[in-house]
C-alpha positions in Angstrom: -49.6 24.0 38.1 -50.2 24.0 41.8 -49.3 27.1 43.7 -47.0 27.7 46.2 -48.6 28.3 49.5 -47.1 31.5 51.5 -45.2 31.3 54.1 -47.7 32.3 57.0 -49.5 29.1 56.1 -46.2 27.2 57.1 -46.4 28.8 59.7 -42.9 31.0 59.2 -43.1 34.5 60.0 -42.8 37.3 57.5 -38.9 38.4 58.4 -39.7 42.0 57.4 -43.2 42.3 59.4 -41.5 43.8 62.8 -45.5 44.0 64.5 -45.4 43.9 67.8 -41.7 44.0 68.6 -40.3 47.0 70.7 -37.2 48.0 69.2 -34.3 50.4 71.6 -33.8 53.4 70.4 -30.6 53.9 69.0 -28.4 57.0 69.1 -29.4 58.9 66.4 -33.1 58.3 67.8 -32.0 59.8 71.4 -30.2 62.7 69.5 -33.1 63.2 67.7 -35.3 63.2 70.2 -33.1 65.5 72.8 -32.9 68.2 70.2 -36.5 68.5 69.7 -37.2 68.4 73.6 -34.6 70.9 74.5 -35.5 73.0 71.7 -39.3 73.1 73.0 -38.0 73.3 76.5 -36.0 76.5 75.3 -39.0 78.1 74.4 -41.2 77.1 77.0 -39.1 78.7 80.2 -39.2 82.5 78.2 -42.9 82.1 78.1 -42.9 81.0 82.2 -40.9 84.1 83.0 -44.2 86.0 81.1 -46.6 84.2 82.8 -45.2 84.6 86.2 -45.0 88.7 85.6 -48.8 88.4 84.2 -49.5 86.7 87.3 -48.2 88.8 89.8 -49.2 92.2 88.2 -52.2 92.2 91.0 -49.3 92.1 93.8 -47.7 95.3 92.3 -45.7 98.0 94.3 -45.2 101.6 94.0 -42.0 101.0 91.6 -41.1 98.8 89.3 -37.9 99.5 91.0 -38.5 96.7 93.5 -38.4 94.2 90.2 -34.9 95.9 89.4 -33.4 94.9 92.9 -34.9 91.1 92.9 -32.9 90.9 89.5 -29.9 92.4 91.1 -30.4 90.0 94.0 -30.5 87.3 91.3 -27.9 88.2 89.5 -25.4 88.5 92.9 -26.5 85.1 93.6 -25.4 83.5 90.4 -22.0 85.2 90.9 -22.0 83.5 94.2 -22.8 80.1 92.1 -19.9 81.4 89.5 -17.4 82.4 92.4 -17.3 78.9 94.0 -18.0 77.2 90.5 -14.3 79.0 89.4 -12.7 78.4 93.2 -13.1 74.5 92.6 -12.1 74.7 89.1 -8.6 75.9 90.3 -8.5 74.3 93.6 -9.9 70.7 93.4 -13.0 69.2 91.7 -13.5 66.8 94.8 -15.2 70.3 96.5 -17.7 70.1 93.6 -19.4 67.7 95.8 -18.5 68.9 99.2 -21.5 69.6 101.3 -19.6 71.9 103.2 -18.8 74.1 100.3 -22.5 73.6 99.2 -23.7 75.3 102.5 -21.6 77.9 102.7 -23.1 78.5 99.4 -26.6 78.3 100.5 -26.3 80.4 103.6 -24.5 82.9 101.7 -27.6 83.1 99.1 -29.8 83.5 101.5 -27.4 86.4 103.5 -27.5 88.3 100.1 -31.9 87.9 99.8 -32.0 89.1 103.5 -29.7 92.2 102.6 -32.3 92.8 99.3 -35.1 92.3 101.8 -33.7 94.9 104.2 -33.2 97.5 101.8 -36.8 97.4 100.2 -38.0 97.6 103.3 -35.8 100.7 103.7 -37.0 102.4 100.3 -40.6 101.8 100.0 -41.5 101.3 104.0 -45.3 102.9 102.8 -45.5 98.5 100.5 -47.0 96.0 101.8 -44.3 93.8 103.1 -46.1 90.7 101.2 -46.0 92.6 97.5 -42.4 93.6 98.3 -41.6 89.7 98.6 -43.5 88.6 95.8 -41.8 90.9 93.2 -37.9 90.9 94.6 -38.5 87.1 94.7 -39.7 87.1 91.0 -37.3 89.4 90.0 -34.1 86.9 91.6 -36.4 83.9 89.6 -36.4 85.5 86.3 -32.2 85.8 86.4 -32.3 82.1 87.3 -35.1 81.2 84.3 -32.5 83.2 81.7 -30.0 81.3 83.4 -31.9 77.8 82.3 -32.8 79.1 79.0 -29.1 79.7 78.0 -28.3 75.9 79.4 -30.8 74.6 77.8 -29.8 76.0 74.4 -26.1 75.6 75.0 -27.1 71.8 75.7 -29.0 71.3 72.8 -26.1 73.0 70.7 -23.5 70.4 71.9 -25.9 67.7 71.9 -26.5 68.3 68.3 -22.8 68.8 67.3 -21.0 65.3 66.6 -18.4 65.9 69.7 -16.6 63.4 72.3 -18.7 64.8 74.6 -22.3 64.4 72.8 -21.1 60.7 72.3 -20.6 60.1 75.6 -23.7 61.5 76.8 -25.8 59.7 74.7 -24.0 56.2 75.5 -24.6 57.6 79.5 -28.2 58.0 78.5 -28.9 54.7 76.8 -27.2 52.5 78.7 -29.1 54.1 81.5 -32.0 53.5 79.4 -32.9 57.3 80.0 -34.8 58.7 77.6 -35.2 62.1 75.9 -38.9 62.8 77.1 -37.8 62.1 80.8 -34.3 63.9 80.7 -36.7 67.4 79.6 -39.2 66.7 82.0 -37.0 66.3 85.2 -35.0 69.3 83.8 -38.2 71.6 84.1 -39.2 71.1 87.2 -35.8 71.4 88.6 -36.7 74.9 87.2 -39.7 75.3 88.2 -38.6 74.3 92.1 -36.1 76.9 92.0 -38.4 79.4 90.3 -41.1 78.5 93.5 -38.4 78.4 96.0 -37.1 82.2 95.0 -40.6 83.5 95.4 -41.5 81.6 98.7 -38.3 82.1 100.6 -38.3 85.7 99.9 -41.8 86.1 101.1 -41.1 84.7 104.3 -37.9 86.7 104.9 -39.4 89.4 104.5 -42.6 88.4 106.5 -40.1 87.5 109.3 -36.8 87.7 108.9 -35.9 85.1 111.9 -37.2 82.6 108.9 -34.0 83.1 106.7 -32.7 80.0 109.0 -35.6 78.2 107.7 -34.9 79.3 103.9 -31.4 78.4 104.6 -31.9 74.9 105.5 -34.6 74.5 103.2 -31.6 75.7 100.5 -29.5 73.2 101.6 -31.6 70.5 101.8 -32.2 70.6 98.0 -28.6 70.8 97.2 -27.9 68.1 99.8 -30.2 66.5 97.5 -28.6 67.3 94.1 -24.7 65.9 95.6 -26.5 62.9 96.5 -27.7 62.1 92.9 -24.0 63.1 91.6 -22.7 60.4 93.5 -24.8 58.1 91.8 -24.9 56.6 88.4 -27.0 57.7 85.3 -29.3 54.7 85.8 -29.6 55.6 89.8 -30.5 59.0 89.0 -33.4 58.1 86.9 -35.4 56.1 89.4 -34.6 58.1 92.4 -37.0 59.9 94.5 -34.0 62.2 94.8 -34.8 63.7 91.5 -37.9 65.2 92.9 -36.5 67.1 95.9 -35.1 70.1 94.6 -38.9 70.4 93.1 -40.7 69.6 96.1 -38.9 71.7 98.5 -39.9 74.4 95.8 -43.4 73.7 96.2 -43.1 73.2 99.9 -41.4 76.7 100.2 -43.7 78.5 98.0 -46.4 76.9 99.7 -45.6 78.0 103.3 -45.2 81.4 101.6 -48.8 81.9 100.6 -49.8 80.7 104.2 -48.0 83.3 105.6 -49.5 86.0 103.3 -52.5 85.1 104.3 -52.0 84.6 107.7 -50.3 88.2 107.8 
């Protein structure tokens, strides 16, 4: 008996060989996926806030006090962000997106790290004006890194929870065609531009205060930024340069910062 040739010599592909097709992820995929990035991410911003302490221990002051008051700067800040947060809660959630209200937010931040400045330079005039900066800006950075840590892990909670709202977000995501990997990434170095932005505008207040305008507009320009990309969909988000401002105005911040310490 003759036998029967396979099918590849029919030329008929094998229906269960899927080589060399590139299947979307599906839901459970992107859930998946989100869970195991924000999880990692949730770990990785506790081990900056270490690394930026071990980094600046060479810049140290007389007191650690000087750490205290950049957290208590911090912290004041976020119930700034809180304050307004609950005032358009109860008001109306068009000011969410109101660049007014965002720059009264802004100048107001920046108001409270020229007050912090003021007063360090009040109780340990003997510091070097540069060290002084370094650590009250670290210290307002580290509130905003626990601040990201306890998103992050709230987020990854809900996103793991079968809820209307994890549903939605992962439709939103792959319709965008947004993926997990990219989501994480943009995520830290929105923190990392606020992180450099803390540090660099309070180095230049307190190198000069006239600067704070500079900080200020700086501060709005990056939330300027982030109501442009609200006003855009999920899949306009992803591929705009937009994305990147809140980091690079970080950078550039940080980076004027360090030319002024060593300029001064």
């Amino acid at each position: 008996m003759t036998a029967t040739p396979p099918a590849a010599d029919h030329g008929c592909a094998d229906p269960h060989d899927h080589t060399g097709h590139d299947h979307p992820p599906t839901g459970a995929d992107l859930v998946r996926d989100l869970v195991r990035g924000l999880s990692v991410l949730a770990l990785v911003l506790p081990v900056l806030g270490l690394v930026l302490l071990v980094a600046i221990l060479p810049l140290a002051p007389s007191s650690v006090l000087v750490l205290a008051l950049g957290l208590a700067l911090g912290a004041v800040q976020l119930l700034v962000l809180v304050g307004t947060s609950l005032f358009v809660a109860r008001t109306r959630a068009r000011l969410a997106v109101n660049p007014g209200l965002m720059a009264v937010r802004s100048v107001t931040e920046e108001a409270l790290r020229v007050a912090a400045v003021l007063l360090a330079l009040l109780l340990w005039p003997g510091d070097s004006r540069a060290e002084l900066g370094v650590w009250l800006g670290a210290g307002a950075a580290l509130v905003w890194l626990a601040l990201a840590t306890a998103q992050t892990v709230s987020t990854r909670r809900r996103i793991a929870r079968p809820s209307e709202w994890s549903k939605n977000a992962v439709a939103t995501m792959l319709d965008a065609r947004v993926t997990a990997r990219s989501s994480v990434g943009m995520r830290l170095l929105d923190v990392l531009g606020t992180v450099f932005f803390q540090i660099g505008a309070t180095v230049l207040v307190i190198l000069a205060p006239v600067l704070v305008v500079g900080t200020a507009v700086l501060s709005i320009g990056s939330g300027l930024a982030t109501l442009v990309l609200q006003r855009r969909s999920a899949a306009e988000r992803a591929r705009s340069l937009w994305a990147f401002a809140p980091f690079g105005i970080g950078v550039l911040t940080l980076g004027l910062a360090v030319l002024g310490m060593i300029a001064f």
